[in-house]
Every structure is written in C-alpha cells, then in structure tokens.
C-alpha positions in Angstrom: -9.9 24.2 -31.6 -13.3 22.9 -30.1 -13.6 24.5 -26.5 -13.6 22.0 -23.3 -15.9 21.8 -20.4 -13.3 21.8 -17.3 -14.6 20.4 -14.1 -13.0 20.1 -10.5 -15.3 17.9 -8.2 -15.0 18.0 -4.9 -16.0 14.3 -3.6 -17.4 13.5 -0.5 -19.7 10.8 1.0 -22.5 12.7 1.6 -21.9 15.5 -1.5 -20.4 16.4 -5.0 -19.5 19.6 -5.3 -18.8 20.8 -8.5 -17.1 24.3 -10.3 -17.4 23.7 -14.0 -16.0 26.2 -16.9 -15.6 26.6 -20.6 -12.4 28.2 -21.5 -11.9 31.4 -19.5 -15.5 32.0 -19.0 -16.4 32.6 -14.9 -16.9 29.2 -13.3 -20.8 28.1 -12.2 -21.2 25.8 -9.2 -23.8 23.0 -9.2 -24.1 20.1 -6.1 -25.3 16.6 -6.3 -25.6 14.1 -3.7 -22.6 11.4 -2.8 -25.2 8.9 -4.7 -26.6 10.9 -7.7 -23.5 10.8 -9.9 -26.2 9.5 -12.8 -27.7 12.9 -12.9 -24.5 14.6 -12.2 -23.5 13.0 -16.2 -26.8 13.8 -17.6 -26.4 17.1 -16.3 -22.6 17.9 -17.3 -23.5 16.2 -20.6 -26.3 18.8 -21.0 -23.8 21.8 -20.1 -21.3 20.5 -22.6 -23.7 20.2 -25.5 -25.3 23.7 -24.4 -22.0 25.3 -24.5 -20.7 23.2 -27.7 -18.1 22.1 -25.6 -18.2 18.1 -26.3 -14.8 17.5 -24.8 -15.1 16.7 -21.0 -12.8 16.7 -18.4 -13.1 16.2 -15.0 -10.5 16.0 -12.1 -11.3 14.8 -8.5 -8.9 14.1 -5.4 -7.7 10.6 -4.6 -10.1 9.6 -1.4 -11.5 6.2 0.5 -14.5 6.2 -1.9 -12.1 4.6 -4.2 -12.3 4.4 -8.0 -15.5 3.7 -8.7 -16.7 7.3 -9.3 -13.6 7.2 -11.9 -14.9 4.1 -14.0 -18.4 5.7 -13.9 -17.3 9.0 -15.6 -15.0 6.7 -17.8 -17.9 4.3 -18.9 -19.8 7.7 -19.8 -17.1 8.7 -22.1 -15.9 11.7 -19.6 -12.5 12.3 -19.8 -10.8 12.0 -15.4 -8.3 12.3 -13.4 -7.7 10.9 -9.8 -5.4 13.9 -8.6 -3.2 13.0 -5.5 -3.9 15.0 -2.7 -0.2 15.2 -1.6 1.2 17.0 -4.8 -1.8 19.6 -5.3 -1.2 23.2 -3.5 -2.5 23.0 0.0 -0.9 26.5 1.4 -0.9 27.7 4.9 -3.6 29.9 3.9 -5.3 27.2 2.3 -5.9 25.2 5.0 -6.9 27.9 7.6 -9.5 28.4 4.9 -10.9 25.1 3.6 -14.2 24.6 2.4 -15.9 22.8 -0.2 -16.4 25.5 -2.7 -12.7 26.6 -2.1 -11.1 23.0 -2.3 -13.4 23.1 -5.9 -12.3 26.0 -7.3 -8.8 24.5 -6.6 -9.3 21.8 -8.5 -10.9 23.7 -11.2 -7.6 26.0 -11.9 -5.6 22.7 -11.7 -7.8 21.2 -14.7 -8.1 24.5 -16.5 -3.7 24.9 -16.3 -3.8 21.2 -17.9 -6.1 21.9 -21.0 -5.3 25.6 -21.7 -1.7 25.8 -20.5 -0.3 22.0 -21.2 0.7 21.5 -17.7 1.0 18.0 -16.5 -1.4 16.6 -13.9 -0.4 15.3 -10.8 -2.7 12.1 -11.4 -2.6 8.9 -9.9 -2.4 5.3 -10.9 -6.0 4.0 -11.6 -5.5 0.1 -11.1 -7.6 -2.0 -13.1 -10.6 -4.1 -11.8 -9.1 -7.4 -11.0 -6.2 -5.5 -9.5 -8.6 -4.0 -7.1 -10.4 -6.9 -6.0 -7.1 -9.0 -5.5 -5.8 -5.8 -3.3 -8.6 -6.5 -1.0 -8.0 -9.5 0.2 -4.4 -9.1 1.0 -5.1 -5.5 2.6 -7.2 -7.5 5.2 -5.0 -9.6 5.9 -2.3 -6.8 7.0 -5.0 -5.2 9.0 -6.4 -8.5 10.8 -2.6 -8.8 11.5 -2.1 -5.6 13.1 -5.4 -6.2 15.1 -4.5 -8.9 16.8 -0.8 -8.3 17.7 -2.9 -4.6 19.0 -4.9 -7.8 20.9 -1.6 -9.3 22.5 -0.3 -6.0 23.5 -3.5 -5.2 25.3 -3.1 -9.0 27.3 0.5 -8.2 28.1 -0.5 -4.6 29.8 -3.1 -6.4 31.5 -1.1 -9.0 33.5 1.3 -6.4 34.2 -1.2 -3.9 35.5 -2.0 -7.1 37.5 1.0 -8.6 38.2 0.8 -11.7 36.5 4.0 -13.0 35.1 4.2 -15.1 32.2 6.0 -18.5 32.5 9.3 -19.0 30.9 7.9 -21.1 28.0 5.1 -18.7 27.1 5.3 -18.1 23.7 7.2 -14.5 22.9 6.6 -13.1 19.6 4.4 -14.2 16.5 1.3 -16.7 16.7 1.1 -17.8 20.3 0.9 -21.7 20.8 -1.8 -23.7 22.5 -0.3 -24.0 25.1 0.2 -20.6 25.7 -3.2 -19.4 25.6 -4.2 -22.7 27.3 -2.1 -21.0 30.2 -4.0 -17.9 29.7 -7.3 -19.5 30.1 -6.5 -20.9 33.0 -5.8 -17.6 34.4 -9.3 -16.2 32.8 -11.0 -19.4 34.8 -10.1 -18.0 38.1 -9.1 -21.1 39.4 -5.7 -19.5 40.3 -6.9 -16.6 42.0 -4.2 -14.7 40.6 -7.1 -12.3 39.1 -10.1 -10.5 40.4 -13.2 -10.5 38.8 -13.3 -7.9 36.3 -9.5 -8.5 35.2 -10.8 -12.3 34.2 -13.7 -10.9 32.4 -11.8 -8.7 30.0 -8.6 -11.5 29.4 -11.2 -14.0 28.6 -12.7 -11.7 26.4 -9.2 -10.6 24.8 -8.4 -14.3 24.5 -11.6 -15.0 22.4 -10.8 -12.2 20.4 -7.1 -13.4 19.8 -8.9 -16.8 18.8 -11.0 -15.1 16.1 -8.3 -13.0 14.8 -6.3 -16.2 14.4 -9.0 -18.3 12.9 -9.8 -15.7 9.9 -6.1 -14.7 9.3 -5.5 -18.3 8.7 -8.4 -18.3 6.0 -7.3 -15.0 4.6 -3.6 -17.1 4.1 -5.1 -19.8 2.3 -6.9 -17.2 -0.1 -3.4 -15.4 -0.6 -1.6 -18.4 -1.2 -4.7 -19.6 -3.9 -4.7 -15.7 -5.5 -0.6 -16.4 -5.8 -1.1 -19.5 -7.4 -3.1 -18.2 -9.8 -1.7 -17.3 -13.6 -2.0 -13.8 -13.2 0.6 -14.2 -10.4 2.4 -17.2 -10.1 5.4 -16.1 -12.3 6.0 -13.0 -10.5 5.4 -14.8 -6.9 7.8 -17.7 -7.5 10.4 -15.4 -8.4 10.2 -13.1 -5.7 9.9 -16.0 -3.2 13.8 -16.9 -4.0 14.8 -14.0 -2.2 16.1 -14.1 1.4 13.3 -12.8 3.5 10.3 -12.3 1.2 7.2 -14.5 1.9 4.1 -15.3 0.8 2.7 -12.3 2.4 5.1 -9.6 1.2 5.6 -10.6 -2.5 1.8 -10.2 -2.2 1.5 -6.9 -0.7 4.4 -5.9 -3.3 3.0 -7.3 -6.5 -0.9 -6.3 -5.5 0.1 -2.6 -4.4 1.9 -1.9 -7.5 0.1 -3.5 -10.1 1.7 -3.1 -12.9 5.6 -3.4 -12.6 6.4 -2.2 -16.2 5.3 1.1 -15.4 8.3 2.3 -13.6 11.2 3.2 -16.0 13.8 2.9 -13.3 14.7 2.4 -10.0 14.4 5.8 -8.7 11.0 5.8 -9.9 10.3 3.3 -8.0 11.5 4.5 -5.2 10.0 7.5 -5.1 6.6 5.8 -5.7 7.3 3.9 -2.2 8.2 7.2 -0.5 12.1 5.9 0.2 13.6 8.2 -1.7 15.2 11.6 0.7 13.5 14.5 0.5 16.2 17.2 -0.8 16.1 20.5 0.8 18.5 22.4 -2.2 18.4 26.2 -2.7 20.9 28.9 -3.3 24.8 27.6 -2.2 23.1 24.7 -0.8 23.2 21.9 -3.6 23.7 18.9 -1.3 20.9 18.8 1.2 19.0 15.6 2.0 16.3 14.3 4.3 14.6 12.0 5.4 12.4 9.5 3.1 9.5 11.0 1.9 7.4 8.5 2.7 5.0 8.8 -0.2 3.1 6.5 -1.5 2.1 3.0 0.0 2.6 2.6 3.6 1.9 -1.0 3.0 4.5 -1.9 1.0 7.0 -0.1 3.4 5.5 -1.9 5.8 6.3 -5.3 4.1 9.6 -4.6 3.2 11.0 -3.3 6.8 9.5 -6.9 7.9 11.4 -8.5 5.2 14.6 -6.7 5.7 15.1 -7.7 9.2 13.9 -11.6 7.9 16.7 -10.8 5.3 19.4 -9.4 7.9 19.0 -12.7 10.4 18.9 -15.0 7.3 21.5 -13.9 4.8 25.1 -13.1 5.6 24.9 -10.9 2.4 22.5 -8.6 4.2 23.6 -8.8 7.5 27.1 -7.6 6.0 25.4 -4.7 4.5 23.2 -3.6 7.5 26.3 -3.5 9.6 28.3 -1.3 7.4 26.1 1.0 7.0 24.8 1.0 10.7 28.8 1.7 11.4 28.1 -0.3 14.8 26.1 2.5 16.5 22.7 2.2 17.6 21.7 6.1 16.4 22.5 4.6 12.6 20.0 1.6 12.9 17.0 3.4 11.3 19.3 4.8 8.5 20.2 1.4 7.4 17.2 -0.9 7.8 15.8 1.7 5.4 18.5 1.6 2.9 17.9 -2.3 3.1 14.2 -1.6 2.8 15.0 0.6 -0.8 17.6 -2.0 -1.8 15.3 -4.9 -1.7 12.3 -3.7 -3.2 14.1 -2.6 -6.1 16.2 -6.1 -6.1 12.0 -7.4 -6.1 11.3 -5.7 -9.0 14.1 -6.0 -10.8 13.5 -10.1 -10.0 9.7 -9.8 -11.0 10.8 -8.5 -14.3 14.1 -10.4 -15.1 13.8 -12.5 -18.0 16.6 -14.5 -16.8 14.9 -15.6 -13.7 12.5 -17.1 -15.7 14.3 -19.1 -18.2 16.1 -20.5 -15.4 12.9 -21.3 -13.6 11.9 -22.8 -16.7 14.8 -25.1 -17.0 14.3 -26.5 -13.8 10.9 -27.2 -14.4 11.8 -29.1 -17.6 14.2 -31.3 -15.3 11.7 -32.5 -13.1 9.2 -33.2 -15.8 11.6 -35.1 -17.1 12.2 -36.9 -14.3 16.0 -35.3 -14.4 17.8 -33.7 -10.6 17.6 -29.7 -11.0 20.7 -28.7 -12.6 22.9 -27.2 -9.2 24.1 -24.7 -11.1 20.5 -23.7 -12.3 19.3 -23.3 -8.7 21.9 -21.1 -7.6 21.7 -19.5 -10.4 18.3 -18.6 -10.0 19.0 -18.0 -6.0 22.0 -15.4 -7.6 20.1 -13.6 -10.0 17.1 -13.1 -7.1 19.2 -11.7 -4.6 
C-alpha cells in the first residue's frame, strides 16, 4: 500500500496552519498566510513527492470563508474534507486550551483515524457552484428581512419611550402601508410637536432606513421569483407552492439550503440534517429519554418552516386540527407542537419535491390548457392531495 500524506489545516482569515504526516511518522508544522494557499499546494505537493507519499489528504473545519479553499485543493488534485465543527471532539479541556497548533493537531488525528483506521469522517455537504451562487441571493433576502422588522421594532420603542401612540389604522404587522409611514413622517416633521428635536432626528432617520430596506427587498423578490422560474428550479418550486403555507420565499430557502434532495435516504435523515430531530439522552436502564430538537444544521430552513407552519395552521383546517391536538389546549405545549408541524412539513416538502406523481399530474394539467381544455377537477385536487 503507497503511504498517504495526512493533513489537518487550521483555517483562518489572516493564517493556515498546518500539521502534516506520513503514516505514523511525528507530525511537522508549516504556516502560510490566509491568501497564499498557491504556495501552501506547491509546498504540500513537494512534501508528498519527497516522502513518496502521492496520495493527499487534507481536512479543514467548516468556517465563513466558505468553500472556496475546498475547490482550490480539489482543482489541484488534493483529496478534502470540509469537517463539521459540531461533530468533531471539542472537550472541556479542549476548549480551556484552544490554540491554533492544538485545534491542528486535532484535525490531524481525525484525518490520520480515517486513512489508517477506516473511520468515517464527519464531513459536510460541499454544494456545487451554481448552488452557491443561487444561495446568495436568497440568504439576503432573509437577512434584509430581519433588518428591517429589527428597524420597526426600534420605531415602536421609540414612540413609546416618547409617548406617541399609534393611530388605530396604523398598519400592525408585515410591510407597513403608505399611509402608515406617511403618519410617521409627519411625526418626524415636527409639525405636531408631539417630539423634541433629537427624537425627530433619529425616526426620520429610522424611517429612511425602513424605505431602503423595503426598496431592495422588493428587488431581491423579483430575483427570487426569476431564480424560481428558472429550469433548474421551476419543477421543484411549483410543487412545493401547492402546499398550504409555503411561498415563494420558503420553497426557496428549502430547495437552495439543501441542494440536492436525493441525498437523503429517508425522512429521519432529513430531519436530523434540519436539527428537528430530539436529542436522546439513553444510558444504562434509561432506554427512553428524549430532548429537545437538536437544532443542527440550517437555521434558515427552521426559520422558514416555523413561518410556514403558523401560515399553514391559520390557512388549513388539516393543520390547525393537528396543532391543536398535540398542543392538548395548553399554552406550555405550543412550542412542542409548532415544531412537530415544523418537522411534518418539511418532510411533506420533500417528499412533494421528489414525488413523481406530483408531476404527472402537473403535467396533465398543463396539457389541458395547451389544449385549450378546463383543468381536470379531479387533477387539481389531486395535485392539492398529493402536496399536502
């Protein structure tokens, strides 16, 4: 067997740290700069062949410098993993004690137990490319969202820090109308008086921000909408858009986050992946201990689908009959079963993203109208049926 140069890389902006081995051999340390991963490659490269080690692998924890260091190494024919941080052995010890060099070596044993020992990787999805860039719209759209409702609070504390009570028409919850902030203008103006100085300087300036908010989350909808017209998505997106309380933005988040649906073999895959599956606290006599969700994986999605539960619980009797059983009709249970909802429907969404039968029936009613034939009713509510 030809011998295999083991790396863990600890990534940061400004640094790569590195702990590099061949076999059982002590490790040697080397450091590059965040930006010099070309000579990083040309020097591993030149280790390897030193060493007649040819095989390279190289293992680095999931961060917010993304991918791109992965499709590098890739593109240089160096075999890497994207480890996830939250499955790799941080001990109490460990983290009273963390330092580059340390968090290196960690990584090194991890890569060294997967070549020499067989044992599996706790690696993470690398999404492709276009995946990536279509992520990055949508992403900005969920945080330009939560920026400006961040914006409304901020208006709300500051009339009531000033006393200023909002009409009975004033708009209460999602995008506020014109005449709502028309109203709050007028309050900026000080033509009221209802304000002093320095309280109409910062709500005109929290209004303007509102304004902008507003203006660039509407473009950021049209480019959603355009990215779920598109072929890569449309299929997917029309399916998922039959289901009581998923819009345009959710089947977005849900079909960008997770790329590629195939890849789950079953539902509680899936649901582990989304971190709504209990965590299970199981030793000894104790064989029937759960807790709460794990709350692993995207906190986008989760997000998403908490929104789109309680859209589903006003607008479906179906759901609304299943929140209130399982909330029992106490208050203490409401958590417990917006979450089950939550897990229910985003497996119902990928189950419905996948479903051949969804399609054929999408397909028949698209036949009808080329042919200038009424949507069979039976098609429709079929299709409705097989969503939900």
């Amino acid at each position: 067997m030809s011998k295999v140069t083991m790396i863990g890389c600890d990534v940061h902006d400004a640094s790569l740290v590195l702990k590099v081995a061949v076999g059982q051999e002590a490790a040697v340390k080397k450091t590059f700069g965040g930006s010099e991963v070309g000579e990083m490659i040309q020097w591993l490269q030149e280790f390897a062949q030193r060493h007649e080690a040819p095989r390279i692998v190289l293992v680095y924890e999931a961060s917010s410098r993304g991918f791109g260091l992965y499709d590098q190494l890739r593109d240089a024919g160096i075999e890497c993993h994207v480890l996830a941080p939250t499955h790799l052995p941080h001990t109490a010890h460990r983290r009273k004690n963390k330092t580059d060099d340390k968090d290196a070596d960690m990584l090194l044993d991890e890569v060294r137990a997967y070549v020499l020992a067989g044992r599996k990787l706790p690696d993470v999805w690398v999404p492709d490319l276009r995946t990536r860039d279509d992520r990055e719209a949508v992403r900005m759209r969920l945080q330009f969202g939560e920026q400006r409702t961040a914006v409304k609070n901020q208006i709300r504390q500051l009339a009531k820090r000033n006393s200023l009570a909002f009409p009975v028409w004033f708009t209460k919850s999602g995008e506020w109308s014109r005449r709502s902030l028309q109203w709050l203008r007028e309050m900026a103006g000080g033509t009221s008086g209802c304000l002093a100085e320095g309280a109409r300087a910062a709500l005109l300036s929290l209004i303007d921000l509102y304004a902008a908010l507003s203006c660039e989350l509407k473009e950021l909808d049209r480019a959603i909408l355009k990215l779920a017209r598109s072929p890569r998505y449309a299929q997917s997106f029309r399916k998922l858009k039959l289901m009581p309380g998923v819009g345009t933005l959710t089947a977005m988040v849900f079909l960008t986050e997770l790329g590629e649906l195939a890849r789950f073999a079953n539902r509680r895959q899936l649901a582990a992946y989304l971190g709504l599956a209990p965590a299970a606290y199981e030793s000894g006599t104790h064989d029937d201990r759960k807790g709460h969700i794990t709350r692993q994986g995207s906190a986008r999605v989760r997000h998403v689908l908490c929104q789109a539960a309680w859209a589903a619980v006003r607008c479906c009797p179906e759901s609304k009959a299943a929140y209130e059983k399982i909330r029992r009709g106490t208050s203490q249970r409401t958590k417990i079963a917006i979450v089950a909802l939550m897990r229910k429907l985003a497996i119902a969404m990928w189950h419905t993203a996948l479903s051949p039968e969804v399609t054929t029936l999408l397909d028949e009613i698209d036949r009808g109208k080329d042919s200038g034939e009424a949507p069979a009713e039976n098609a429709t509510g079929g299709a409705a049926a097989l969503a939900g």
